[in-house]
C-alpha positions in Angstrom: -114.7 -2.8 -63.5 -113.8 -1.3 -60.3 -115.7 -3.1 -56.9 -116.7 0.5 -55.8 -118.8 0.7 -59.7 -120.4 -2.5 -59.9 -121.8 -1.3 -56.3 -123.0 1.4 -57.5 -124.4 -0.8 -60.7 -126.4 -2.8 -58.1 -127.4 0.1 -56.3 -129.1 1.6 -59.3 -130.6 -1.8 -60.3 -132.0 -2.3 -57.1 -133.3 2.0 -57.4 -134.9 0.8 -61.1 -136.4 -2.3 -59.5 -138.3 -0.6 -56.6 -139.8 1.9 -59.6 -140.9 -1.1 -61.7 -138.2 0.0 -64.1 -135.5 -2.5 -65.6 -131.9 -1.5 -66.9 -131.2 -3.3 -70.5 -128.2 -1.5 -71.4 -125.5 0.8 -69.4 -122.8 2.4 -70.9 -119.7 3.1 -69.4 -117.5 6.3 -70.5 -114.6 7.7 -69.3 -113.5 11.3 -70.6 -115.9 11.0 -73.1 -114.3 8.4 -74.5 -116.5 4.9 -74.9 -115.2 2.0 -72.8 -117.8 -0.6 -73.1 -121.2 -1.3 -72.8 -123.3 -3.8 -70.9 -126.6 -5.3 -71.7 -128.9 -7.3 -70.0 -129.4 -11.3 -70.8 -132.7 -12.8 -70.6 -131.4 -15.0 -68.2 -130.5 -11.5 -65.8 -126.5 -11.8 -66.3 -125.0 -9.3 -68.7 -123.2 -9.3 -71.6 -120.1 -7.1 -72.2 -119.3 -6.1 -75.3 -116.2 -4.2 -75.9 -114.0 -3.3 -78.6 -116.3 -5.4 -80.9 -115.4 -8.5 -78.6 -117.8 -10.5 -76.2 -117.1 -11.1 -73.3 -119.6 -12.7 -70.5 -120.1 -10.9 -67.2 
């Protein structure tokens, strides 16, 4: 992911957080096309899962 997105990921958590809401998944698109999605540990990290492949954030 691009710096400028995962500020803006952060930003929205921290939106979420302040309405007593909490992000478990976000998916990210791009021309309508699937890229990957990323879901929340219960340890706080995330978990990207692309492609059918794991990979830890």
């Amino acid at each position: 992911m691009t710096k400028q997105l995962c500020e803006r990921i952060e930003r929205l958590e921290s939106m979420a957080q302040a309405e007593d809401v909490t992000i478990t998944r976000i998916i990210i698109e791009a021309d309508g096309t699937p890229g990957f999605v990323m879901e929340r540990q219960p340890d706080g990290s995330w978990l990207q899962l692309s492609g059918g492949e794991d990979a830890a954030l």
